[in-house]
VOBA-1610 file (N, C-alpha, C; in pm, whole numbers, padded with zeros to 5 digits, always signed):
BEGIN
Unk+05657+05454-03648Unk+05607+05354-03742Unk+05545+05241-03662Unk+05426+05209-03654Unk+05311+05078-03610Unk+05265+05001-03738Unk+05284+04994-03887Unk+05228+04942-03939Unk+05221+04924-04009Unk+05115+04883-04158Unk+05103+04935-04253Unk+05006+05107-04286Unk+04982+05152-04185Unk+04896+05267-04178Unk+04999+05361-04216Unk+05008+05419-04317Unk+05118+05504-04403Unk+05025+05662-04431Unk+04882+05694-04423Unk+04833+05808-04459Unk+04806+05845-04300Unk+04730+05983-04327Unk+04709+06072-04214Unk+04572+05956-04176Unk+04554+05979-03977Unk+04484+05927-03918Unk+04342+06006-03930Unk+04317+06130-03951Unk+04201+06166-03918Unk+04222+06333-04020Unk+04146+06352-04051Unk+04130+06535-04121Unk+04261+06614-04079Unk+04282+06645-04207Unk+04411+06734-04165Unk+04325+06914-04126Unk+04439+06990-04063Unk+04428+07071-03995Unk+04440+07199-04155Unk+04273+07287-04128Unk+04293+07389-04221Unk+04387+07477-04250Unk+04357+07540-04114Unk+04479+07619-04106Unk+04454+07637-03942Unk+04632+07694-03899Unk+04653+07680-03772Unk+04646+07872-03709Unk+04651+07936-03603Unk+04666+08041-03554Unk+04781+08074-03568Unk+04766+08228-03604Unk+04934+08312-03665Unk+05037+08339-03536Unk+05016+08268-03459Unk+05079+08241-03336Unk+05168+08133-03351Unk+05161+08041-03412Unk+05203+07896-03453Unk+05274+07876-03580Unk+05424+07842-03514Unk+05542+07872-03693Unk+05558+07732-03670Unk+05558+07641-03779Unk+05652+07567-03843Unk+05769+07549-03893Unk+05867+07486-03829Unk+06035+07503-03888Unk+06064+07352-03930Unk+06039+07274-04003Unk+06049+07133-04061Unk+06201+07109-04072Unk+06246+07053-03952Unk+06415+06985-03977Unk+06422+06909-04114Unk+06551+06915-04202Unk+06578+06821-04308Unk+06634+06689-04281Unk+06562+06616-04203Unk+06601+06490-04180Unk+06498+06391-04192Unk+06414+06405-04348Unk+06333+06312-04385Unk+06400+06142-04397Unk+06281+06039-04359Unk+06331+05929-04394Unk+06179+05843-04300Unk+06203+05722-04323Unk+06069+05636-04326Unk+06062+05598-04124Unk+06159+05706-04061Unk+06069+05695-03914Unk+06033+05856-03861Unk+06127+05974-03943Unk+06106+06073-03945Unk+05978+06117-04064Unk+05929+06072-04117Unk+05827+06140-04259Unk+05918+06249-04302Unk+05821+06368-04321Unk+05913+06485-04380Unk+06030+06522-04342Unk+06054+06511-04207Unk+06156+06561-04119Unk+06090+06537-03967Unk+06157+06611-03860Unk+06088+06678-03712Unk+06011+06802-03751Unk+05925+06793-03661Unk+05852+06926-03641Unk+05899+07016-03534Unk+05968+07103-03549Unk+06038+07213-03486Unk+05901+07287-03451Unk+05819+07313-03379Unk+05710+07458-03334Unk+05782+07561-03292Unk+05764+07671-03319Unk+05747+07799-03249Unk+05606+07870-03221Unk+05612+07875-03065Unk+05480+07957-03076Unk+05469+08092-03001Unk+05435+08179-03031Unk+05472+08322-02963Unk+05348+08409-03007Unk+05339+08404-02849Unk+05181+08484-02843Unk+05176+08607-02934Unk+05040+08716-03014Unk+05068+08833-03062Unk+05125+08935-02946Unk+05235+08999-03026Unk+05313+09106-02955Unk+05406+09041-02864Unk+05423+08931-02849Unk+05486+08875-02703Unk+05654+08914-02768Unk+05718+08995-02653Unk+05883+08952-02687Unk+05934+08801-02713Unk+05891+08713-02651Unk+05985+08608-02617Unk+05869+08539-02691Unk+05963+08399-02763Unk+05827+08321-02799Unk+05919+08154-02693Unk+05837+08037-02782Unk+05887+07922-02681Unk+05852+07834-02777Unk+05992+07750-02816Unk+06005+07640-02912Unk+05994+07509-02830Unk+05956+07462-02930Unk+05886+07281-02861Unk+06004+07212-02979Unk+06044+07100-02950Unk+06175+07018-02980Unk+06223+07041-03106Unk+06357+07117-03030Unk+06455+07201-03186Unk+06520+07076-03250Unk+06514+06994-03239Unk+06542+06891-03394Unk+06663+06840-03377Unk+06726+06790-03531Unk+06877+06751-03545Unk+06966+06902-03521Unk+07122+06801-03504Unk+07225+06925-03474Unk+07240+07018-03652Unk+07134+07005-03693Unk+07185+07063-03842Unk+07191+07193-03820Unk+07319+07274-03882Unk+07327+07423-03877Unk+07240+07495-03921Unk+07197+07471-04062Unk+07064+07564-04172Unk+06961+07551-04077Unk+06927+07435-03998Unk+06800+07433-03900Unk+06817+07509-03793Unk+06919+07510-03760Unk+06955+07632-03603Unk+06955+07764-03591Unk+07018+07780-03762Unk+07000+07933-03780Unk+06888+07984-03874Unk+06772+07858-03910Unk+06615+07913-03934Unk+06569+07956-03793Unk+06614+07855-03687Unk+06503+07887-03564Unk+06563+08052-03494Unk+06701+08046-03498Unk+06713+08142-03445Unk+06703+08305-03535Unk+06662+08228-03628Unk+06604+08359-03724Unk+06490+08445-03681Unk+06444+08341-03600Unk+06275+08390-03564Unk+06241+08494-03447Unk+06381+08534-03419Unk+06364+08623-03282Unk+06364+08575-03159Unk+06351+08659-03061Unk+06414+08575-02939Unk+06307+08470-02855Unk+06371+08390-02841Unk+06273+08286-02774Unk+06315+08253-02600Unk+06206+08234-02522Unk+06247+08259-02379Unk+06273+08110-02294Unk+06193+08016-02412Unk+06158+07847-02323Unk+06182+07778-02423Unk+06251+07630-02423Unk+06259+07554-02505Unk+06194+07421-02454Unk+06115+07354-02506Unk+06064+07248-02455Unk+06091+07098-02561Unk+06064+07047-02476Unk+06065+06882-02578Unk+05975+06796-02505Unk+05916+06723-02586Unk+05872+06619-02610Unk+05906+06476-02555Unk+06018+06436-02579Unk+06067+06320-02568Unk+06212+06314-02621Unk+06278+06243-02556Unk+06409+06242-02545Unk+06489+06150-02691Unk+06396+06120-02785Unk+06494+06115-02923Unk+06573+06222-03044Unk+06715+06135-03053Unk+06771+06216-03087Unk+06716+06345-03218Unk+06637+06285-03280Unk+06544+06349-03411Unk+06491+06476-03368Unk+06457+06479-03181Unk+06378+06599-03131Unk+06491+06709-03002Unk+06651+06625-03001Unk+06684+06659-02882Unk+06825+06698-02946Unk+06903+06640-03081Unk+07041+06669-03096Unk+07096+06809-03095Unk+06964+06920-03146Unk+07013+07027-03169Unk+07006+07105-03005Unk+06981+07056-02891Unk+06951+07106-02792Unk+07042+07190-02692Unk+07176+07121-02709Unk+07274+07191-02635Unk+07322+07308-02706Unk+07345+07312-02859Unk+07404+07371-02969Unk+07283+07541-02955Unk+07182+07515-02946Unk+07087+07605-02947Unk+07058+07647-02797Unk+07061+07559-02681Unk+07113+07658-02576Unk+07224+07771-02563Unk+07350+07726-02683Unk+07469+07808-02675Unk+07383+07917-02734Unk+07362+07905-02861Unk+07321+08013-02961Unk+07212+08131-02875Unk+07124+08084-02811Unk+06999+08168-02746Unk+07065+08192-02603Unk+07156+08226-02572Unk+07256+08283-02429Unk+07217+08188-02330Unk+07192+08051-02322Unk+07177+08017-02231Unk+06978+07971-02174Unk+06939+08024-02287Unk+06799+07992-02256Unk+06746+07857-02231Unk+06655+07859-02082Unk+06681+07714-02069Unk+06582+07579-02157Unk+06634+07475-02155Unk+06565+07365-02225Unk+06505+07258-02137Unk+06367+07238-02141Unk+06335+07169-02039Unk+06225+07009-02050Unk+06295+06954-02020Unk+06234+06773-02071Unk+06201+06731-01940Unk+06121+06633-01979Unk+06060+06529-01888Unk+06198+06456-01811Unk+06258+06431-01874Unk+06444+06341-01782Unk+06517+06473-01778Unk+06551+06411-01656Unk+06697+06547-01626Unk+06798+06514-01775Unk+06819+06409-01835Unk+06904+06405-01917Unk+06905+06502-02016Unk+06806+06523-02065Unk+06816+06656-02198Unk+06747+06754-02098Unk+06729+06815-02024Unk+06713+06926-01970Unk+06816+07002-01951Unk+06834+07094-01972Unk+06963+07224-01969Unk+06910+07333-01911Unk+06973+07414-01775Unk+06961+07510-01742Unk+06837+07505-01678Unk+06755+07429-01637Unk+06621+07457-01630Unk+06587+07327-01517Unk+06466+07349-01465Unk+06460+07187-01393Unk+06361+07089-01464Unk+06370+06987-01470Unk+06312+06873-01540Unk+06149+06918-01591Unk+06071+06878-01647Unk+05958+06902-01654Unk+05890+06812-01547Unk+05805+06813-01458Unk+05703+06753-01356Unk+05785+06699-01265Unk+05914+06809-01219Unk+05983+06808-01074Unk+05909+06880-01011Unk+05917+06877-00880Unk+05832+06965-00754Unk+05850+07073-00789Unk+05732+07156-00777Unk+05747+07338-00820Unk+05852+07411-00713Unk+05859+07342-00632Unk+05923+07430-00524Unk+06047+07427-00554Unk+06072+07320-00666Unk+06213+07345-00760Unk+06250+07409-00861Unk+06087+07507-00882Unk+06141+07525-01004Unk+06070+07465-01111Unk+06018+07309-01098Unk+05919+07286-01160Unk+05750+07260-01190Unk+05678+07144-01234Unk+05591+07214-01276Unk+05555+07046-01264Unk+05409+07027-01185Unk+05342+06888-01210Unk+05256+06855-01278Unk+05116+06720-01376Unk+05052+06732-01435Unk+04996+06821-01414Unk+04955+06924-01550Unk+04850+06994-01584Unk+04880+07118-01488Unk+04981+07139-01467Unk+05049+07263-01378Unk+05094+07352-01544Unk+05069+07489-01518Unk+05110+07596-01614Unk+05254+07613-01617Unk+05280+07619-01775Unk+05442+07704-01760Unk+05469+07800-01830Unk+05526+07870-01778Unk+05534+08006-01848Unk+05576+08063-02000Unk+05447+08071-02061Unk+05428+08041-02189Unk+05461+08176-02269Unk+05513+08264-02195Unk+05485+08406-02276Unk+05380+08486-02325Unk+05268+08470-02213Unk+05171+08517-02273Unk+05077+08395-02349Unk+05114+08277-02362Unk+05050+08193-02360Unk+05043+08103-02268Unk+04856+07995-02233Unk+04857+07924-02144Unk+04912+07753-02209Unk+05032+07747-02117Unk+05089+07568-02180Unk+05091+07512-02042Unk+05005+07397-02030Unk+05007+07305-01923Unk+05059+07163-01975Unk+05111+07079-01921Unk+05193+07027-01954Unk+05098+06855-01902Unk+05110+06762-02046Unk+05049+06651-02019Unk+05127+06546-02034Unk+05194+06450-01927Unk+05232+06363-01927Unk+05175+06249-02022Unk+05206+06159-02093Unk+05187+06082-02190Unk+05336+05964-02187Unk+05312+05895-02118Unk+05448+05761-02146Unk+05360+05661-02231Unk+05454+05618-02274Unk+05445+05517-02399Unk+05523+05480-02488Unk+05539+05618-02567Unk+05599+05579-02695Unk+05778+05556-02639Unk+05826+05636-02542Unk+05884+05662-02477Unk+05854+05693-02319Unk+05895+05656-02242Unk+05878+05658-02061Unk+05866+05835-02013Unk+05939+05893-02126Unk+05965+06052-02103Unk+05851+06145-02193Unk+05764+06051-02273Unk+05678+06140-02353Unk+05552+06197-02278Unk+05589+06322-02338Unk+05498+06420-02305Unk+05441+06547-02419Unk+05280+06578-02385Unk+05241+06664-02480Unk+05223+06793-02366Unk+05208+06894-02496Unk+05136+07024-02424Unk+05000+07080-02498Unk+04927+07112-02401Unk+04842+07180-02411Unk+04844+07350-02394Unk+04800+07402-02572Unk+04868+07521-02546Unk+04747+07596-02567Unk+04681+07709-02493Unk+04560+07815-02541Unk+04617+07966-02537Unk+04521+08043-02631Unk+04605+08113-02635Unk+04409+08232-02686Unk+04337+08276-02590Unk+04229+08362-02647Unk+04099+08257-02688Unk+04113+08069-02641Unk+03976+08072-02686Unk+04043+07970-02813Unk+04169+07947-02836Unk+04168+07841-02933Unk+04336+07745-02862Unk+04301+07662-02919Unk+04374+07539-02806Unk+04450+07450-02917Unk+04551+07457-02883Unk+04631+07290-02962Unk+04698+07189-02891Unk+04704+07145-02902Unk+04800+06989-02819Unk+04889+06949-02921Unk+05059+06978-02881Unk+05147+06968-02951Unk+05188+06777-02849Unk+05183+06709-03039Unk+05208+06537-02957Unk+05350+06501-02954Unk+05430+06573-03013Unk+05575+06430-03025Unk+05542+06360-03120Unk+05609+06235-03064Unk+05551+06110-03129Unk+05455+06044-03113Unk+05396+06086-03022Unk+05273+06028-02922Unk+05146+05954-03057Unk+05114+06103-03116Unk+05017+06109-03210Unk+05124+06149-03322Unk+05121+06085-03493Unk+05187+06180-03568Unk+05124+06200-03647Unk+05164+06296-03788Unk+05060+06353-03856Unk+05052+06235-03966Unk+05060+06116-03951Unk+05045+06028-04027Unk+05096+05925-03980Unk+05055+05793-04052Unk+05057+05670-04028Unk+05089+05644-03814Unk+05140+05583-03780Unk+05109+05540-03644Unk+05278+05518-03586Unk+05267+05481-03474Unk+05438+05536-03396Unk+05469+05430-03324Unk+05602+05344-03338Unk+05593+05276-03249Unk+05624+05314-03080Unk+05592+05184-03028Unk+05635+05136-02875Unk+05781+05126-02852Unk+05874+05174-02824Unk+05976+05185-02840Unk+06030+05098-02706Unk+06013+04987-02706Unk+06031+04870-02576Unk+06207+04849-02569Unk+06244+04849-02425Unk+06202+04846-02325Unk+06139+04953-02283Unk+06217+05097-02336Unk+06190+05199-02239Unk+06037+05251-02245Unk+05953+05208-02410Unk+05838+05214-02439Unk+05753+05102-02352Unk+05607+05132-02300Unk+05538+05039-02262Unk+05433+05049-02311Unk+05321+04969-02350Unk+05225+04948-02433Unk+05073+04977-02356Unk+05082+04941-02231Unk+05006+05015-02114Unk+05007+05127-02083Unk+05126+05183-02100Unk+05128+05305-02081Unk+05061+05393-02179Unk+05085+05352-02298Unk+05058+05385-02449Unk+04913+05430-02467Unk+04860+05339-02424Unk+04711+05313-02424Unk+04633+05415-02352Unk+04678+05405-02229Unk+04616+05546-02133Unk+04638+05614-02177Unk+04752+05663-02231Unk+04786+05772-02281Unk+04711+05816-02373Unk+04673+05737-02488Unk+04576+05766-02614Unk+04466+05822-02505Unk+04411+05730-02438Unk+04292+05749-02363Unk+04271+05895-02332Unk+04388+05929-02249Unk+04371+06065-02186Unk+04318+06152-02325Unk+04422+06144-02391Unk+04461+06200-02560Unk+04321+06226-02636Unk+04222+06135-02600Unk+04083+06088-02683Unk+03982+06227-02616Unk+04015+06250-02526Unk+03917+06349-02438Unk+03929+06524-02543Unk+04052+06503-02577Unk+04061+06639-02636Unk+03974+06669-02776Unk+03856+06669-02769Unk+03792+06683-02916Unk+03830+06797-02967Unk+03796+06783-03112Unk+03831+06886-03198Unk+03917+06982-03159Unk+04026+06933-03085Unk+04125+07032-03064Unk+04265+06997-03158Unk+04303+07106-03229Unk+04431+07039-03351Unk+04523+06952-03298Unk+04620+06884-03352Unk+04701+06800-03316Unk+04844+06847-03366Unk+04969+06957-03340Unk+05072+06956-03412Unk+05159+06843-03325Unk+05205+06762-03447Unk+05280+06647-03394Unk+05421+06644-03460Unk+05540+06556-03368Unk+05642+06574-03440Unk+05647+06531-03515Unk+05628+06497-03613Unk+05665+06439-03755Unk+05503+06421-03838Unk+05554+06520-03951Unk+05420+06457-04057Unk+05327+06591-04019Unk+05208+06652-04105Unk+05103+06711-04075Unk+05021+06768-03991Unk+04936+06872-03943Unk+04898+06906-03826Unk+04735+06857-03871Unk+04692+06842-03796Unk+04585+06740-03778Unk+04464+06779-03685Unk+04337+06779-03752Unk+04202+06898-03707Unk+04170+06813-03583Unk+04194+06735-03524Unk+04111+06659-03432Unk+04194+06585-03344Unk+04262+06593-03263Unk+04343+06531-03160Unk+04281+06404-03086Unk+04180+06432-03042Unk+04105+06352-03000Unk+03992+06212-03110Unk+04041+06246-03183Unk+03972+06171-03302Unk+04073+06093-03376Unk+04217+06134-03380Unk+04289+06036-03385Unk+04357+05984-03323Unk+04343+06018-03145Unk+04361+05885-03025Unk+04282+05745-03051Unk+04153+05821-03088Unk+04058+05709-03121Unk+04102+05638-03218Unk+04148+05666-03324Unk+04222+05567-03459Unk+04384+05510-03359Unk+04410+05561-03347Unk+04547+05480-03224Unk+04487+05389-03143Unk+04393+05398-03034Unk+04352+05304-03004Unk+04295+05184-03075Unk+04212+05226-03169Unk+04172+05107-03245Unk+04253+05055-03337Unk+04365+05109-03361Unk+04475+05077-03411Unk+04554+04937-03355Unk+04569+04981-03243Unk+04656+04946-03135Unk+04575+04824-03083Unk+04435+04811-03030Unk+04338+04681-03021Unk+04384+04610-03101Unk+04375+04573-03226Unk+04339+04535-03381Unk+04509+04467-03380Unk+04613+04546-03365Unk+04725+04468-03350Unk+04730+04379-03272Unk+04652+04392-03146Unk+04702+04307-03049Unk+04654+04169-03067Unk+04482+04174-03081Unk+04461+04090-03170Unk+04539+04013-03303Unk+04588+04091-03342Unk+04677+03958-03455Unk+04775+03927-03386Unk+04859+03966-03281Unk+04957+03918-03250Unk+04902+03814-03141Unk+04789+03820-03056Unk+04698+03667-03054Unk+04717+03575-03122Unk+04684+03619-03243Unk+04656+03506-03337Unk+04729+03444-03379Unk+04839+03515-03397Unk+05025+03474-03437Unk+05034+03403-03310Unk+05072+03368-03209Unk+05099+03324-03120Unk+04993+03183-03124Unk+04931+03193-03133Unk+04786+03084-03112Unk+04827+02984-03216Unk+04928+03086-03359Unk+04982+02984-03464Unk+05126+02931-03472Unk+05136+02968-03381Unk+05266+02931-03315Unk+05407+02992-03343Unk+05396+03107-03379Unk+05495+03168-03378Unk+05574+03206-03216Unk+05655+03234-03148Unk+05745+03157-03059Unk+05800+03300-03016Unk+05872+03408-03096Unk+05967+03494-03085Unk+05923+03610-03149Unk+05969+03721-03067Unk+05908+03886-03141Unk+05939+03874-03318Unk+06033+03771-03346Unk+06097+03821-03464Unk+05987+03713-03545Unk+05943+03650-03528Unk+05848+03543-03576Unk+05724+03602-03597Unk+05659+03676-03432Unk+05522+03753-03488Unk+05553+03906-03591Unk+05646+03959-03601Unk+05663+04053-03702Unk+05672+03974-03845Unk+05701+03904-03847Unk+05698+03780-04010Unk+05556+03801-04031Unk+05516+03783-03933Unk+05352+03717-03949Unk+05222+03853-03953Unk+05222+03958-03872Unk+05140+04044-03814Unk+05244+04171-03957Unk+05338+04166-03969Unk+05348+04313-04045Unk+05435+04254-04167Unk+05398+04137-04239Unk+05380+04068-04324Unk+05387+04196-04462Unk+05309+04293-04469Unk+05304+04374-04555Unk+05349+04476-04570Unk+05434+04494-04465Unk+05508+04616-04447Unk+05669+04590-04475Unk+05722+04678-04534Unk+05881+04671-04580Unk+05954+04616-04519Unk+06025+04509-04559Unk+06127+04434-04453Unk+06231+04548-04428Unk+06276+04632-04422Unk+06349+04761-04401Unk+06288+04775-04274Unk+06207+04825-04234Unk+06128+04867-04146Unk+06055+04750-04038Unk+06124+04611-04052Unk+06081+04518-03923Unk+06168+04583-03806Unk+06284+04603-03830Unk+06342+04610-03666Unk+06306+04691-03606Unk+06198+04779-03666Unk+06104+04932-03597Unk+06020+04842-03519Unk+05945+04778-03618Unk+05805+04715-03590Unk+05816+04584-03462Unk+05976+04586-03495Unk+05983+04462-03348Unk+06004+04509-03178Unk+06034+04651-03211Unk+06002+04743-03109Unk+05854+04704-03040Unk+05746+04726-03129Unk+05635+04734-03106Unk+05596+04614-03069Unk+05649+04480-03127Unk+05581+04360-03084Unk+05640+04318-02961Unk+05785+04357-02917Unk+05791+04348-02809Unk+05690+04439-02674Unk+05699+04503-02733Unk+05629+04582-02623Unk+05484+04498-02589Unk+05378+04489-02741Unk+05322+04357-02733Unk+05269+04288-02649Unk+05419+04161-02696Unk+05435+04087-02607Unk+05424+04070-02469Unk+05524+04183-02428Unk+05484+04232-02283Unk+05383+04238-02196Unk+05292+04330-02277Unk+05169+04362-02265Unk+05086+04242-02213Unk+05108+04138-02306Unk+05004+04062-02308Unk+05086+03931-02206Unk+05161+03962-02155Unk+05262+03875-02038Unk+05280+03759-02118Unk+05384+03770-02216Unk+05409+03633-02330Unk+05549+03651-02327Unk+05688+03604-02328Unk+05819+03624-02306Unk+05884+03708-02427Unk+05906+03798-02467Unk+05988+03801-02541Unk+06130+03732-02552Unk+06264+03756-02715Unk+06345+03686-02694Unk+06433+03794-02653Unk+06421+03885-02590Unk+06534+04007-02590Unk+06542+04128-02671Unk+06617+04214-02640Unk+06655+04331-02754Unk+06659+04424-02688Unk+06735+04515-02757Unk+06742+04657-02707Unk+06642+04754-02736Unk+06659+04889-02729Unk+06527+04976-02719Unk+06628+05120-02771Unk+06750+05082-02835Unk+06841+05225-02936Unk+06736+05257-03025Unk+06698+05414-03069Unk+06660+05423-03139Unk+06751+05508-03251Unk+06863+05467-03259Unk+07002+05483-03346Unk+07016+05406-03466Unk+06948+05277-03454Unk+06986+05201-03566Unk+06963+05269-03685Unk+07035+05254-03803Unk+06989+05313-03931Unk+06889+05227-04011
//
């Protein structure tokens, strides 16, 4: 959540390649949208396929994914609980198959994502073994210090699975401290290069243009910073002051998201914040 921007950023996605399953966790609510986006993607004919972030610890969700046949790689995104709780529970279930993140922390069995290959792992834009599909792996910090997308081809058609990075609607915050707003930005940047390539993101809709809605994130993301200028220029003092002021129209439910973001902000723009943590637990 960044905002009042509540609809999809750019053309939703017609339809996706019969390579590409959807498993929608039931843990809708106003930072999840529908739920997580659970992917499975498994090349034609491939034995093994390879899930991108199995979701909450919910049982009905563990035993949809493992409905789907055997899967050889588990990947994630980013280290919130919405994309990581079911992770150990579904290593048990799949014998041990390993799970592999950007932090050693949710990695299981496997070595970190963009540790030295000679460990085992795999650096920017280094291949991982996709089953018959090509997934290179794109670093993206921002939303989180650990976010990361993949780039997956598979015959001539390409998707970039985002996290939170990009979602299939409205905009994501900066999740400060561990979020940085510089980081954020490049990240879109990189993100902007991918034209017309789909976008499956964790949460919300799959989306025809990846690169077309970096561009709405960035200009997103300008456009805030600017008001939070302006808030400041009017003398507002404290993150909790420019969220009064800059997301004014957005649900008071939903400030202590949005103060994520103004801290980060703040930061950004070398102005003090008053403190805070960076849990993304609160209810």
């Amino acid at each position: 959540m960044g905002g009042h921007v509540t609809g999809a950023v750019t053309a939703l996605a017609s339809e996706l390649p019969d390579w590409v399953t959807l498993l929608r966790a039931p843990n809708p609510g106003p930072m999840t949208l529908d739920g997580t986006n659970t992917w499975l993607l498994r090349a034609p004919g491939a034995s093994y396929g390879v899930l991108v972030d199995p979701g909450p610890a919910d049982e009905a969700h563990l035993a949809a994914i493992t409905a789907q046949g055997p899967i050889g790689l588990v990947l994630i995104t980013h280290g919130h609980p919405d994309h990581t709780e079911a992770s150990p529970r579904l290593h048990e279930l799949l014998d041990g198959v390993p799970v592999r993140a950007a932090d050693p922390a949710h990695s299981i069995g496997g070595p970190p994502l963009g540790s030295a290959p000679a460990d085992g792992g795999s650096r920017e834009g280094d291949r991982l073994d996709g089953y018959g599909l090509d997934i290179r792996l794109v670093p993206t910090p921002g939303h989180t210090a650990d976010s990361v997308c993949f780039l997956v081809g598979h015959y001539g058609r390409r998707l970039v699975l985002t996290g939170d990075t990009i979602l299939g609607r409205g905009t994501t915050v900066v999740a400060h401290p561990d979020g940085h707003l510089g980081d954020y930005l490049a990240s879109l940047e990189l993100l902007s290069a991918y034209r017309g390539i789909p976008a499956l993101p964790g949460h919300g809709p799959a989306l025809a243009d990846c690169g077309a809605a970096a561009d709405f994130y960035l200009a997103h993301r300008r456009a805030r910073l600017d008001q939070v200028r302006v808030a400041l220029d009017g003398g507002a003092r404290t993150a909790a002051e420019v969220v009064a002021t800059v997301y004014a129209d957005v649900d008071r439910s939903l400030w202590w998201a949005a103060e994520w973001s103004v801290r980060a902000q703040l930061e950004y723009l070398g102005r003090e914040s008053d403190g805070g943590g960076a849990g993304l637990d609160r209810p």
